[in-house]
Structures are given as structure tokens and as C-alpha cells.
FIBA-477231 format. One line per 10 residues: number of its first residue (from 1); their letters; for each residue x, y, z of N, C-alpha, C. Coordinates in nm, 3 decimals. Example, Ala and Ser with C-alpha at 12.3 -4.5 7.8 and 13.67 -1.06 7.14 Angstrom:
<torlums>
1	AS	1.319:-0.569:0.780:1.230:-0.450:0.780:1.320:-0.330:0.780 | 1.285:-0.225:0.708:1.367:-0.106:0.714:1.290:0.003:0.787 .
</torlums>
This chain:
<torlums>
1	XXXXXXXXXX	1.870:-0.217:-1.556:1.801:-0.302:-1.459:1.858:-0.444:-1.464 | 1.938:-0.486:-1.331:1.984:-0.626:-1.311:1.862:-0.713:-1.342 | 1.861:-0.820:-1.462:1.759:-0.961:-1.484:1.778:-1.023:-1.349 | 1.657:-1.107:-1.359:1.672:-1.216:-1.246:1.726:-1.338:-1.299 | 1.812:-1.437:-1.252:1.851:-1.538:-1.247:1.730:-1.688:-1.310 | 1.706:-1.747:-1.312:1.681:-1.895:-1.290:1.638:-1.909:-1.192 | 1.771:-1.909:-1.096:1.722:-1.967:-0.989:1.689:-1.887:-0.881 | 1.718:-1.710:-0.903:1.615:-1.616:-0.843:1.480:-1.649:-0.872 | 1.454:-1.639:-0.995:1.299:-1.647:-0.996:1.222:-1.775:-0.960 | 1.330:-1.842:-0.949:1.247:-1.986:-0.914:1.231:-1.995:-0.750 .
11	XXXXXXXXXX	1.299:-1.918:-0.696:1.284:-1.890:-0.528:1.199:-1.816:-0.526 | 1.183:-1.677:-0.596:1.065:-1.571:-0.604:0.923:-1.669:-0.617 | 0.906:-1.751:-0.716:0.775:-1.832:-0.736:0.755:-1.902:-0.602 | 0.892:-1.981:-0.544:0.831:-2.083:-0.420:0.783:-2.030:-0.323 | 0.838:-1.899:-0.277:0.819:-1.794:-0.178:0.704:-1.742:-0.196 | 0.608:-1.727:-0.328:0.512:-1.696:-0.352:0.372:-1.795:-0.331 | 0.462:-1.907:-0.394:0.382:-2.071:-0.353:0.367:-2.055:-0.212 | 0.451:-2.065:-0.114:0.428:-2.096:0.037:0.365:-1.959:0.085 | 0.345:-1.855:0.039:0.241:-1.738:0.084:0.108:-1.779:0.044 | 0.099:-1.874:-0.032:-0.057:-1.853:-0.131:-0.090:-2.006:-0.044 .
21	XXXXXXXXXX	-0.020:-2.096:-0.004:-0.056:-2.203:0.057:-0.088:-2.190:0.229 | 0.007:-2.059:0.272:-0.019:-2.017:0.421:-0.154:-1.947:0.440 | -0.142:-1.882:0.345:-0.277:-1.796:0.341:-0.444:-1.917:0.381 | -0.417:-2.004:0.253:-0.490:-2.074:0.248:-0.535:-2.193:0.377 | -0.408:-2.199:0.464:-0.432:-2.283:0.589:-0.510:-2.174:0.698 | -0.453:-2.037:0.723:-0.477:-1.948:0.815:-0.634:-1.972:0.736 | -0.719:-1.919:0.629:-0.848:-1.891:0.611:-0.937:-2.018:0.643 | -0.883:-2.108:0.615:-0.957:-2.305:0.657:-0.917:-2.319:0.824 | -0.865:-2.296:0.865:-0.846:-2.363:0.998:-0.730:-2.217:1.115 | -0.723:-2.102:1.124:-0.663:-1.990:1.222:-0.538:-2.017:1.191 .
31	XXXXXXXXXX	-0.431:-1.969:1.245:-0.324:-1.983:1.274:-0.258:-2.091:1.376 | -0.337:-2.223:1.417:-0.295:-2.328:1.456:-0.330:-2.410:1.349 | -0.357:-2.373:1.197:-0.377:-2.492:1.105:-0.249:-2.448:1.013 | -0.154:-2.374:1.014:-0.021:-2.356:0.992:0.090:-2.481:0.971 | 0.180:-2.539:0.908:0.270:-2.652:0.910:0.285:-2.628:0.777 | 0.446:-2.608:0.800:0.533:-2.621:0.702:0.579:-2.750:0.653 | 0.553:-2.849:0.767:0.529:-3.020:0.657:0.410:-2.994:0.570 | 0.318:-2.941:0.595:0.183:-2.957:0.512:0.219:-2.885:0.407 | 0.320:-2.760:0.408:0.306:-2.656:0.301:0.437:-2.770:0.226 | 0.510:-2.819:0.263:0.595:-2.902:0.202:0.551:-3.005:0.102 .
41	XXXXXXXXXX	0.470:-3.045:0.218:0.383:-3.142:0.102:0.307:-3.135:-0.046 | 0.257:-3.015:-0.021:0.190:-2.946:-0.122:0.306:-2.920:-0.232 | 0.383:-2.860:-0.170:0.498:-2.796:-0.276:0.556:-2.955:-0.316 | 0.543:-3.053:-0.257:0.611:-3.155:-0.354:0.748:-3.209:-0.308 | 0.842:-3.148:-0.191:0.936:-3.131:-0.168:0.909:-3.181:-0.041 | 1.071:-3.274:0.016:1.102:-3.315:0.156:1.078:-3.177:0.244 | 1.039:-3.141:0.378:1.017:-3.067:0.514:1.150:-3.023:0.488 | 1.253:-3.082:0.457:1.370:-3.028:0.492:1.387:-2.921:0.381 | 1.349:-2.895:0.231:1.343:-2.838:0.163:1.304:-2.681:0.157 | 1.179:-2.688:0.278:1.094:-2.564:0.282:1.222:-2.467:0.372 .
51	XXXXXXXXXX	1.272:-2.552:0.482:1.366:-2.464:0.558:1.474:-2.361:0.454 | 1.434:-2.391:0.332:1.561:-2.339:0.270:1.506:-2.138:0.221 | 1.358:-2.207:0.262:1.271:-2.058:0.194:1.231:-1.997:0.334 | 1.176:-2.067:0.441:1.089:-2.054:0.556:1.187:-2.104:0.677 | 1.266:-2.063:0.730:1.379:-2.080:0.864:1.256:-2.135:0.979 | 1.130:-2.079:0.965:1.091:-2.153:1.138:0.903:-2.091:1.106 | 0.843:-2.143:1.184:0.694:-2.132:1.200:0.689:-1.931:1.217 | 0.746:-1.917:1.311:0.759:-1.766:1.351:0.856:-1.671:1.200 | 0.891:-1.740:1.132:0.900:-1.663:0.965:0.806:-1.660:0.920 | 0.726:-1.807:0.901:0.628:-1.771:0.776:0.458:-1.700:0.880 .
61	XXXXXXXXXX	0.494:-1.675:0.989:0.357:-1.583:1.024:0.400:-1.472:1.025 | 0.556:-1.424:1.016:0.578:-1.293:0.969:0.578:-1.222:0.787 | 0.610:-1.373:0.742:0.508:-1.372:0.596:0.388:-1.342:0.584 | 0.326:-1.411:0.626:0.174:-1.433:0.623:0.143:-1.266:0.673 | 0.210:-1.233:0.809:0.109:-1.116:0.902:0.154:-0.982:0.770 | 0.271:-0.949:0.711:0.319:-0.864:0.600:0.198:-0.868:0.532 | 0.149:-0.991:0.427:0.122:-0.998:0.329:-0.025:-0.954:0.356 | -0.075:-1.005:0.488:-0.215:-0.926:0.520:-0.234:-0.780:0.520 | -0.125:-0.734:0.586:-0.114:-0.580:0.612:-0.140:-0.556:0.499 | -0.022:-0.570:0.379:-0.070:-0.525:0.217:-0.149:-0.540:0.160 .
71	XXXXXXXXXX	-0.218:-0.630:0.183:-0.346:-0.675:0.120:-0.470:-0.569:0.145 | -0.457:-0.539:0.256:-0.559:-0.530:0.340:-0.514:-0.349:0.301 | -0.403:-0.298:0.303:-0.342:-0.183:0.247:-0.386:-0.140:0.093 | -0.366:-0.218:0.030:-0.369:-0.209:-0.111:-0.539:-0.193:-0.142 | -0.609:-0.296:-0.058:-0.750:-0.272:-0.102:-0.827:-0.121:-0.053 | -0.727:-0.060:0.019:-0.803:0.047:0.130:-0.782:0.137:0.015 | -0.664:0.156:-0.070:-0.596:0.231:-0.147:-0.642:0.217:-0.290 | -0.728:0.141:-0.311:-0.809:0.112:-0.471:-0.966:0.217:-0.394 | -0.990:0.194:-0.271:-1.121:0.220:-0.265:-1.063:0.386:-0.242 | -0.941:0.399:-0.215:-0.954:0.558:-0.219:-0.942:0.646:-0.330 .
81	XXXXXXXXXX	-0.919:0.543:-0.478:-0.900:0.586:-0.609:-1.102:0.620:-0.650 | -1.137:0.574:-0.569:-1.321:0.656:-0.610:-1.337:0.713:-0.501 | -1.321:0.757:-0.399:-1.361:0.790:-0.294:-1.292:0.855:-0.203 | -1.190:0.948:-0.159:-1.106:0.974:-0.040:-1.191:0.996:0.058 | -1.244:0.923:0.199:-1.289:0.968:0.294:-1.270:0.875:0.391 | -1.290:0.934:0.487:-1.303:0.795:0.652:-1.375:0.715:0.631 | -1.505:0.741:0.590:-1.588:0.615:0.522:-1.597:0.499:0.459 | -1.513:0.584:0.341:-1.476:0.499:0.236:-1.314:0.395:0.282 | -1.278:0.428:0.376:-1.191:0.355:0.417:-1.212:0.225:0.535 | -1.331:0.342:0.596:-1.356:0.226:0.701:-1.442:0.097:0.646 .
91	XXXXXXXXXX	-1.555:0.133:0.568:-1.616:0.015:0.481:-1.515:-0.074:0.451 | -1.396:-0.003:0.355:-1.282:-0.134:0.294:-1.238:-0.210:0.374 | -1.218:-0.190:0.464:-1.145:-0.218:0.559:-1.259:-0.319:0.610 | -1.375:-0.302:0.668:-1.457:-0.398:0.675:-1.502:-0.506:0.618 | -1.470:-0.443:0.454:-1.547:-0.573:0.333:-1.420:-0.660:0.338 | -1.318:-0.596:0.370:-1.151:-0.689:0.377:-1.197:-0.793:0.486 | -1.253:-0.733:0.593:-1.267:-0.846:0.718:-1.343:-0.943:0.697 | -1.441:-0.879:0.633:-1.544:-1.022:0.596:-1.546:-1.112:0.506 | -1.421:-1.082:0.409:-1.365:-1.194:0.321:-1.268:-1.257:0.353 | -1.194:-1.182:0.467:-1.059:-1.278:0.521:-1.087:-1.232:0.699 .
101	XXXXXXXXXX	-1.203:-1.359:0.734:-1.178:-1.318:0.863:-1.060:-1.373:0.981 | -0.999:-1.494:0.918:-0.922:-1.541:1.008:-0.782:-1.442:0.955 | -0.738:-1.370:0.831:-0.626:-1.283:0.853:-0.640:-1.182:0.876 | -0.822:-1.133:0.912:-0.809:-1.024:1.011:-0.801:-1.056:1.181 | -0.792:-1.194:1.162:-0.789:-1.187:1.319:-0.602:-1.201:1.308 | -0.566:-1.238:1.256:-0.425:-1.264:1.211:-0.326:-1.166:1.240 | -0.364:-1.054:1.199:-0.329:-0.897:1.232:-0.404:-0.774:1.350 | -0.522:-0.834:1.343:-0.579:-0.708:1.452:-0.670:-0.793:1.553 | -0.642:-0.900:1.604:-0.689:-1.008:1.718:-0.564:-1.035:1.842 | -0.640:-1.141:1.912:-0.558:-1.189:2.012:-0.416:-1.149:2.000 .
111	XXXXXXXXXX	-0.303:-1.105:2.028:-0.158:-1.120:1.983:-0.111:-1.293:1.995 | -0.021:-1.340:1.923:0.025:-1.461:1.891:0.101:-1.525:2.036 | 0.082:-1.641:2.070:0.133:-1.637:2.202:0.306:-1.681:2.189 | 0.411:-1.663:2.203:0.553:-1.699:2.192:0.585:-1.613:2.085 | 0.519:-1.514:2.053:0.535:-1.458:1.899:0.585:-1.310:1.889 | 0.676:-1.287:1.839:0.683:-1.076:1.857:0.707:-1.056:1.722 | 0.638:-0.992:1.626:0.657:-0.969:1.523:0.819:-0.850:1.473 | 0.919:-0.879:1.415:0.988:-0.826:1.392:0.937:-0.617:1.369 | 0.966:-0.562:1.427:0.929:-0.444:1.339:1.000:-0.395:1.199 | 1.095:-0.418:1.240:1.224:-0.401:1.068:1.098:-0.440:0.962 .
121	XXXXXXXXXX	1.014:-0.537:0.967:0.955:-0.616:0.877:0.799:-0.543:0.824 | 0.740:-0.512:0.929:0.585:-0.531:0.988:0.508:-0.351:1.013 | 0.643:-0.300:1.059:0.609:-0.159:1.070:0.522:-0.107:0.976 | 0.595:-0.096:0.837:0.596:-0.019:0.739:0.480:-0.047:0.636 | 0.413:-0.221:0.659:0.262:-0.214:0.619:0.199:-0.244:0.667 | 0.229:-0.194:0.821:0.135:-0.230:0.918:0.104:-0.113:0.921 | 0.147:-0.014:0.863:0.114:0.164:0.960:0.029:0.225:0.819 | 0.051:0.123:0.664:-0.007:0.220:0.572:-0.169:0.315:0.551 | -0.209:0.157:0.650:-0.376:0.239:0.675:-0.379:0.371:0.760 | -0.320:0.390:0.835:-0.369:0.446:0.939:-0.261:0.610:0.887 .
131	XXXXXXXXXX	-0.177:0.566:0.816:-0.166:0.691:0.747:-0.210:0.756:0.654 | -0.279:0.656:0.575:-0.366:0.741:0.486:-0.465:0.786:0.589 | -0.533:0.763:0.684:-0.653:0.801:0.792:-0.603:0.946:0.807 | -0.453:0.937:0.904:-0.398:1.049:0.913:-0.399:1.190:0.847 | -0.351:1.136:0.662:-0.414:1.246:0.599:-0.518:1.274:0.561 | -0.589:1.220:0.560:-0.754:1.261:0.519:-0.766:1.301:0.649 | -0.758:1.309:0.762:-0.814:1.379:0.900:-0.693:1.500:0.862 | -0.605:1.494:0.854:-0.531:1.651:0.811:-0.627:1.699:0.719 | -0.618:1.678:0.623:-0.713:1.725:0.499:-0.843:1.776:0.535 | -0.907:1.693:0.624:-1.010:1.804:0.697:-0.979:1.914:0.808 .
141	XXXXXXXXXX	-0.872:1.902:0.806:-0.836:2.050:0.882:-0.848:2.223:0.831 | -0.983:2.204:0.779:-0.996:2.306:0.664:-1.139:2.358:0.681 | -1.172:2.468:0.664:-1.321:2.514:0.655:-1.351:2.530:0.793 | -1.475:2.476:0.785:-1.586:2.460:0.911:-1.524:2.375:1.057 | -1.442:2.292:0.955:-1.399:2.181:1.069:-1.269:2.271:1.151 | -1.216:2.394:1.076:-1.037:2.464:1.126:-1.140:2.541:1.220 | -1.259:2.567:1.200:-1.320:2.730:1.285:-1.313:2.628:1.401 | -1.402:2.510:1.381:-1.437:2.436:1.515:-1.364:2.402:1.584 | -1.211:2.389:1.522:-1.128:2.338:1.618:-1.031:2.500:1.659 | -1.057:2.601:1.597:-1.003:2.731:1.634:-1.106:2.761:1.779 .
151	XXXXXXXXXX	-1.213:2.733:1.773:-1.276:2.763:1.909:-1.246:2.666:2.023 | -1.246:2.595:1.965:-1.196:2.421:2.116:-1.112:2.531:2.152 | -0.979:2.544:2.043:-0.829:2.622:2.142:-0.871:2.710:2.174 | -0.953:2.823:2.162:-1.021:2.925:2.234:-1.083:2.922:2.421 | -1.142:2.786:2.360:-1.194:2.762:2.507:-1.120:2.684:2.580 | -0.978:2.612:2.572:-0.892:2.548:2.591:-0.818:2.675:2.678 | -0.779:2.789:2.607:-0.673:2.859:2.649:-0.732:2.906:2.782 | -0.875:2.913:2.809:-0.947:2.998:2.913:-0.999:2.885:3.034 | -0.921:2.764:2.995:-0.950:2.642:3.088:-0.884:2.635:3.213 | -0.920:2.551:3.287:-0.836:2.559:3.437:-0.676:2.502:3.413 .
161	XXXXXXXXXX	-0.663:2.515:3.569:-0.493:2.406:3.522:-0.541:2.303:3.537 | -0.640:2.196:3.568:-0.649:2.083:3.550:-0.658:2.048:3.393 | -0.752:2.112:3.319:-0.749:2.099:3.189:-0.579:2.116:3.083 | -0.527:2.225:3.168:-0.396:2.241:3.111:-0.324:2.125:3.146 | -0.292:2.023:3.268:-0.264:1.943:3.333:-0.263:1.826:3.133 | -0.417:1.830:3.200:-0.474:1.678:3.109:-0.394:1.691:2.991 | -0.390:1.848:2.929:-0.371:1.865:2.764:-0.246:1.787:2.784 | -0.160:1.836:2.870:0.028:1.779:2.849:0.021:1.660:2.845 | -0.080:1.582:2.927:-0.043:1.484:2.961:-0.125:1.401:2.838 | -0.203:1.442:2.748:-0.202:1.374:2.593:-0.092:1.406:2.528 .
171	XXXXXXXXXX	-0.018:1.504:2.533:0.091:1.546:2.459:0.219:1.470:2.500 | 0.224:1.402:2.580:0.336:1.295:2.662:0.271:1.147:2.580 | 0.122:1.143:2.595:0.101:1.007:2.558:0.101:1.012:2.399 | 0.096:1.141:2.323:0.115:1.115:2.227:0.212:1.090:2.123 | 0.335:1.101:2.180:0.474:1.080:2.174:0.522:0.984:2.127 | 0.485:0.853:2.158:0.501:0.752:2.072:0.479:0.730:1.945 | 0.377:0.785:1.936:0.272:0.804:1.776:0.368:0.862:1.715 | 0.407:0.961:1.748:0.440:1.114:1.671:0.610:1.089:1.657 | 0.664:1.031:1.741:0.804:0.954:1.687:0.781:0.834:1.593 | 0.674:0.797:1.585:0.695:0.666:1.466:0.616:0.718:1.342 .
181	XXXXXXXXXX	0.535:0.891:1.355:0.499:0.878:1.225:0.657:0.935:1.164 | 0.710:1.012:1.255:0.858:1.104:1.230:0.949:1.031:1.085 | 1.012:0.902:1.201:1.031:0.765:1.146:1.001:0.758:1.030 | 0.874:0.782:0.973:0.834:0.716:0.828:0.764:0.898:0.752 | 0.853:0.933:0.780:0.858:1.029:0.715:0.759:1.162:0.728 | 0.684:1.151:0.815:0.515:1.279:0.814:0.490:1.324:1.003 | 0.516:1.400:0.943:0.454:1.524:1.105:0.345:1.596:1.085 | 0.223:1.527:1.182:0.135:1.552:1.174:0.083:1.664:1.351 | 0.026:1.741:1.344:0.003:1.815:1.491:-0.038:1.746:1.563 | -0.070:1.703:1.697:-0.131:1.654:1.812:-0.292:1.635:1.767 .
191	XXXXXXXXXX	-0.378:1.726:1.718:-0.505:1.769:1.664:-0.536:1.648:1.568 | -0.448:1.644:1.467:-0.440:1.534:1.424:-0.405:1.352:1.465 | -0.326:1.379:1.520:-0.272:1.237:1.572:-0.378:1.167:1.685 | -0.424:1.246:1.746:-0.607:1.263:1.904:-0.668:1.196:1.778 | -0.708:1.280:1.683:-0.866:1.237:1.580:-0.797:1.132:1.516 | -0.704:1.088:1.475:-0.639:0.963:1.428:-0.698:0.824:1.494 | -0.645:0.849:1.562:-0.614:0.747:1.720:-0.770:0.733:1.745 | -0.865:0.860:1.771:-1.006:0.808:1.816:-1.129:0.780:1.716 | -1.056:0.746:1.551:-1.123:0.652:1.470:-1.055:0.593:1.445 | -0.922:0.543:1.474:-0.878:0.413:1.410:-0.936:0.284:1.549 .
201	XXXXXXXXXX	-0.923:0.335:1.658:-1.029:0.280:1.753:-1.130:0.241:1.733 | -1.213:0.317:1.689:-1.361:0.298:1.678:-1.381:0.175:1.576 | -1.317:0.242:1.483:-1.325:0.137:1.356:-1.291:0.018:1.346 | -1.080:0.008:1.402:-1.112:-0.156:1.410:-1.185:-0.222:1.544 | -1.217:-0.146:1.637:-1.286:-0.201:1.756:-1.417:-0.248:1.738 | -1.492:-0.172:1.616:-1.651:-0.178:1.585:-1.586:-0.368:1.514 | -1.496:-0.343:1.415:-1.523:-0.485:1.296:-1.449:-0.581:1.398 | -1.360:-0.540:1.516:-1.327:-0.656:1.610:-1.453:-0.743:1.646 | -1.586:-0.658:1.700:-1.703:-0.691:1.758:-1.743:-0.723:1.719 | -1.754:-0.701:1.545:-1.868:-0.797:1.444:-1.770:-0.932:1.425 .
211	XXXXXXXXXX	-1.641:-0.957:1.437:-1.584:-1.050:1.338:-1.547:-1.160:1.466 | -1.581:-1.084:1.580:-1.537:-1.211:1.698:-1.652:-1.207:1.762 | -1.789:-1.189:1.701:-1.935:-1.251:1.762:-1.930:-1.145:1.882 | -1.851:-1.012:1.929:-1.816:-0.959:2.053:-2.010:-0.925:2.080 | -2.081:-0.859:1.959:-2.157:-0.809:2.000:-2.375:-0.897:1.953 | -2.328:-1.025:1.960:-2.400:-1.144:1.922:-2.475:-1.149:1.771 | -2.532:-1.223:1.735:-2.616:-1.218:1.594:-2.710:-1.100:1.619 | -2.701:-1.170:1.405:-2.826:-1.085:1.375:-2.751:-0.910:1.291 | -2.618:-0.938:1.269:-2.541:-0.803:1.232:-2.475:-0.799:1.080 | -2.536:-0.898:0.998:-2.474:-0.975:0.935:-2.529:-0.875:0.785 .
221	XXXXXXXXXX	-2.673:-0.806:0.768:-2.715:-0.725:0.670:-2.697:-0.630:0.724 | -2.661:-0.573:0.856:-2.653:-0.407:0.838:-2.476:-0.397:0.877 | -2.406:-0.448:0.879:-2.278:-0.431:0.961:-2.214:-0.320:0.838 | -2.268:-0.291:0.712:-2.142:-0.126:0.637:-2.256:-0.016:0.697 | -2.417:-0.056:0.729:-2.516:0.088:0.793:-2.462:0.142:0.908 | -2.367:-0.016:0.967:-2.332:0.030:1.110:-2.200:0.061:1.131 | -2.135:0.018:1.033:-2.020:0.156:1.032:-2.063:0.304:1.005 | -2.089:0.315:0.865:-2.101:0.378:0.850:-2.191:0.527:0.977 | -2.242:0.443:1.012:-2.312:0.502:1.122:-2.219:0.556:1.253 | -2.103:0.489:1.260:-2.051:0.518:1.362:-1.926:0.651:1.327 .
231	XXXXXX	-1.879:0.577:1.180:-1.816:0.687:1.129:-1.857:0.855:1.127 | -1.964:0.837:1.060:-2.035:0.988:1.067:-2.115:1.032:1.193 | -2.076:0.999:1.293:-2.099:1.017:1.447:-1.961:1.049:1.494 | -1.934:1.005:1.406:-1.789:1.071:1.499:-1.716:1.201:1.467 | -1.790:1.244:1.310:-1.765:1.342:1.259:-1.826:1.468:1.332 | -1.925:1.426:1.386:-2.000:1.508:1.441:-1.919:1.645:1.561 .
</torlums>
């Protein structure tokens, strides 16, 4: 194993400094309380200094938007070390929002205006939640839940052509999905990728509504009853 340098690790620390100082502007004041003079300042060093770690405003929110994804990844992935379920994911995922609500708006809000997040960068922990979702909805493809969905295709096959129509035409829209789970390695059936897609909806759409006032006060002691509530409604 190649050591690190001196002056590797001393870039590794600053790079770590200006994540822990971005973080800290996005949670006090959104993503217009951002400035790399300010993070300069802090670090001690001339504006011109930071350019040497941070090239432009649109780097360090592709810092910042990474480091949320993982964060926000990593905590989903401790709560699935007691728990594997939709539940238990969607809660994390909630208690994540309500401790970092401005870097959940950071990642799953407004899109940034002048802003396109690199994918080379952003893809790969931007997609980790929603693949673990993926397999745990595979994983219930088993038992009670394989009969129920052995009868849908039962009554599917005996459907009109409009219904045959509709099916293709999820199977066209689902195409995108199903080339980018390809991409990162997992092929999952259509069956799967539909029930994916119509709780990863629900879920960040429910904590969009609590975390941007969408659905007014007063949500503030029941908002994990009311996931949870929506989750196991959907199981249904």
C-alpha cells in the first residue's frame, strides 16, 4: 500500500476542512450562504488559496451535494444493520431530513439554478438509497407477495389491448431506470423497478411536504406515525 505524502495528507485534511465548513454554511443560511472567501477565511488563507482545492462555487456544491448523498447513504445503511425493511429505511431517511434540513433540500429540493450536477461524480451516491429499496422490494418477491403478483399477470394476460397498450408503454418508460441500474451493475424485472419508483415517490414526496411546510403545521410529533403509515399502505 502506497503511504501518503505530507503534502497529500495535508490537501486530504483541507479538502476535509472546506466540506465540514460548507456543510456548516448550507445548514445556517441554504445554499446562497455558500462563499469560498468565507470558507477562506476560516481556513486562514488568502481567497486565492482555496482555488487551489475548490476551482469554482459549482465544485464545492458538487462537494457538498456528494457528501450529502453519503451521508444520508451511510445512515440508511447503519439503520439496515438492525432492521432490513422499507420502513426502516424510510424513517432514516426522514430522521436524516430533520437533522439536516437545508442538505435535504440540497439534494432532493428545488434543482440549483445555473447548476447541472456532474454525473461522473453524483450518480453513484446518489443512486445508493434507492438501490438498497430496490433489493428489499426484490427480496419481497417471495411468498404471499410472488402469488399476488402471479395473479396481477394472470389477470394482465386476459386484459384488453388497451391494457396491453399501457403495459409497453411502462416498459418504454421504464428504460431509463433499467439502463442506469445496468450501468451500476443489477438487473432488476420491470415488477420491481414500478414498486421501486412508486415508494421512492411516496417517500421522498411525503418528507418533501413535511420539510418545505408543503402540507402546514402541527406535523412535527407524528411525522415517523406518518410515514410509517404511508409506507405500510403501500404494502397493502
Amino acid at each position: 500500500m502506497t503511504e501518503t505524502t505530507p503534502r497529500q495528507r495535508a490537501r486530504i485534511e483541507t479538502e476535509a476542512q472546506i466540506t465540514v465548513i460548507g456543510n456548516r454554511m448550507v445548514d445556517e443560511d441554504g445554499v446562497d450562504g455558500l462563499s469560498l472567501r468565507a470558507i477562506a477565511r476560516e481556513l486562514g488563507v488568502v481567497s486565492s488559496a482555496v482555488y487551489r482545492y475548490v476551482k469554482s462555487r459549482d465544485e464545492l456544491l458538487t462537494i457538498l451535494i456528494r457528501d450529502a448523498y453519503t451521508q444520508i447513504a451511510d445512515a440508511v445503511d447503519e439503520a439496515m444493520e438492525g432492521e432490513r425493511s422499507v420502513e426502516a429505511l424510510a424513517l432514516r431517511m426522514l430522521a436524516w431530513s430533520r437533522k439536516h434540513p437545508n442538505r435535504w433540500a440540497l439534494i432532493y429540493g428545488t434543482p440549483i439554478a445555473d447548476y447541472e450536477a456532474p454525473r461522473e461524480q453524483t450518480v453513484v451516491p446518489g443512486t445508493r438509497i434507492m438501490v438498497t429499496l430496490a433489493e428489499l422490494v426484490a427480496t419481497g418477491q417471495n411468498g404471499a407477495e410472488a402469488a399476488l403478483e402471479s395473479r396481477a399477470e394472470s389477470k394482465e394476460s386476459a386484459a384488453t389491448s388497451k391494457s396491453s397498450s399501457r403495459r409497453r408503454n411502462t416498459e418504454a418508460a421504464l428504460q431509463p431506470l433499467r439502463k442506469g441500474l445496468v450501468e451500476l451493475g443489477l438487473e432488476f424485472d420491470d415488477h420491481v423497478i414500478l414498486e421501486t419508483v412508486t415508494i421512492w415517490v411516496a417517500v421522498v414526496g411525503l418528507i418533501n411536504g413535511l420539510r418545505f411546510g408543503q402540507f402546514g403545521p402541527g406535523f412535527d410529533d407524528v411525522e415517523d406515525d406518518l410515514m410509517s403509515g404511508v409506507v405500510n399502505r403501500l404494502g397493502e
